[in-house]
Wavefront OBJ file of the C-alpha trace (Angstrom):
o trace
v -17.211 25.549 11.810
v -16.573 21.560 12.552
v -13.123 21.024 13.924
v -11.930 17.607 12.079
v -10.976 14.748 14.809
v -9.382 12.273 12.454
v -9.893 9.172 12.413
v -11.528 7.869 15.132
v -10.861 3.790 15.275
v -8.238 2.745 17.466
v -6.076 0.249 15.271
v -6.032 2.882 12.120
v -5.047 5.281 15.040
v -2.251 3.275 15.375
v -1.250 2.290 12.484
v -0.954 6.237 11.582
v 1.336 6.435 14.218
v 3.641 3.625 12.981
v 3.393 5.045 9.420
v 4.763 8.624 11.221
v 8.449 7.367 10.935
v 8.315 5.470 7.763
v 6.391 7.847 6.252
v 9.690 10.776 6.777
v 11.976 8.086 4.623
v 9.960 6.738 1.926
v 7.311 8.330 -0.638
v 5.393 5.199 -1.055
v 4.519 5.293 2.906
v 4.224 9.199 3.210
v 1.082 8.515 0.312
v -0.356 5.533 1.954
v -0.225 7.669 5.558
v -1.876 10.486 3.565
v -4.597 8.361 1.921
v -5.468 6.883 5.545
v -5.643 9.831 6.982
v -8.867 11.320 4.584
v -12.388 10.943 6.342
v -14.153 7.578 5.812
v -16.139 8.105 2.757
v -13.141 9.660 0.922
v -11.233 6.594 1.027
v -10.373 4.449 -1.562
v -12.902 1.447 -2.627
v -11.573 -1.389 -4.719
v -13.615 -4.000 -6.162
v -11.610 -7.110 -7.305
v -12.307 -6.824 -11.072
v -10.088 -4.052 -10.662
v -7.530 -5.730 -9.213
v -7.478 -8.449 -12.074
v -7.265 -5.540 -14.677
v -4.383 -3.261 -13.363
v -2.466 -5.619 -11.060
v 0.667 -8.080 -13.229
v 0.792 -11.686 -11.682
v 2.663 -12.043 -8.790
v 2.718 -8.073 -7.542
v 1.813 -6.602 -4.192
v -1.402 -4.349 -4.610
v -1.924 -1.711 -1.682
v -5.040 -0.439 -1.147
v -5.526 2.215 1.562
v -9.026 1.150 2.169
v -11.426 -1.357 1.903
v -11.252 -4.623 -0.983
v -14.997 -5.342 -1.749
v -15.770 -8.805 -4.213
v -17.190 -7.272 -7.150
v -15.789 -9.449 -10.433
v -13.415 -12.158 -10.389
v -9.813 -12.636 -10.276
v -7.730 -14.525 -12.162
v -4.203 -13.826 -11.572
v -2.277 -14.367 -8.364
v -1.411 -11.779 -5.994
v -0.964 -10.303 -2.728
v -3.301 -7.933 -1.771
v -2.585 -5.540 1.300
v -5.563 -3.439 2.943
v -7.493 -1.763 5.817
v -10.494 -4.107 5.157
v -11.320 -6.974 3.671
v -15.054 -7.636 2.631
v -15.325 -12.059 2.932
v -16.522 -12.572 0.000
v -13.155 -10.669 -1.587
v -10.728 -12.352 0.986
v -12.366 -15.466 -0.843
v -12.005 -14.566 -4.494
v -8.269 -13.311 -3.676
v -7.307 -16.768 -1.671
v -9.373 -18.872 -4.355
v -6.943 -17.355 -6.903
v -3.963 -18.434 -4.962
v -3.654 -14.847 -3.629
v -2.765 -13.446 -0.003
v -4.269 -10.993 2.101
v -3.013 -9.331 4.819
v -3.380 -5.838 6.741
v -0.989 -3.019 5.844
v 0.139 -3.662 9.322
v 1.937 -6.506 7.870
v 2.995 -5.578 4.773
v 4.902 -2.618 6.790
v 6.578 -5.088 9.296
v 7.298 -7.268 5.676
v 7.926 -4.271 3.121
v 9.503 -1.496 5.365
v 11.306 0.433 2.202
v 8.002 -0.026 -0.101
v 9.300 -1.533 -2.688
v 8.193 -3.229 -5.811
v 4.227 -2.232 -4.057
v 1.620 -0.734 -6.349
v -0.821 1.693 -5.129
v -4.427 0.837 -6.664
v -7.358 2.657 -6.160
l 1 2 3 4 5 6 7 8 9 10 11 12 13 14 15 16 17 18 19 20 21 22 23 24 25 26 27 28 29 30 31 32 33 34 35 36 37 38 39 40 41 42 43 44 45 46 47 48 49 50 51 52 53 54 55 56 57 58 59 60 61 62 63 64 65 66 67 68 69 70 71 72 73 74 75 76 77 78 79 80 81 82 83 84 85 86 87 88 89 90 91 92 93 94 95 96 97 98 99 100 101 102 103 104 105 106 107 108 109 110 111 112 113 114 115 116 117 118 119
């Protein structure tokens, strides 16, 4: 039987370990901890189009894994992920969106609120 390592890349390694604490006090980070923590091809994969149809104007949309550029967007929001594709960093900021790493929506957004999970 294969003995599961975790993840293996250094920066998700320690981003796990700065979700550890947060992840005690709120829900929202204990889920987002869990979802990074599932091998690579389990996690989630967003394509923008998606983002357009479940995301309001103006929200913060968390995805715990990669943003790919599939569709177009039309509404402005912030986006926080583990990856980016270009093309969808593109699409987002064309839209007058933001994206940033989950790094810094936990330095911005400690509590988790008013964050959507999508994926």
């Amino acid at each position: 039987m294969v003995k599961r390592t975790g993840p293996t890349n250094y920066q998700l390694k320690e981003l796990l370990v700065q979700l550890e604490s947060k992840a005690l006090q709120s829900k929202f980070w204990n889920r987002v901890k869990e979802d990074l923590e599932k091998p690579t091809r389990q996690r989630r994969i967003v394509n923008v189009y998606k983002i357009d149809k479940y995301a309001q104007d103006g929200e913060t949309i968390v995805v715990p894994g990669k943003v790919l550029s599939v569709g177009e967007l039309t509404k402005k929001v912030e986006v926080a992920a583990l990856m980016f594709s270009e093309e969808a960093k593109r699409k987002i900021e064309g839209a007058k969106g933001k994206t940033f790493s989950l790094q810094e929506l936990l330095h911005k957004n400690p509590e988790g609120k008013g964050v959507r999970i999508l994926g």
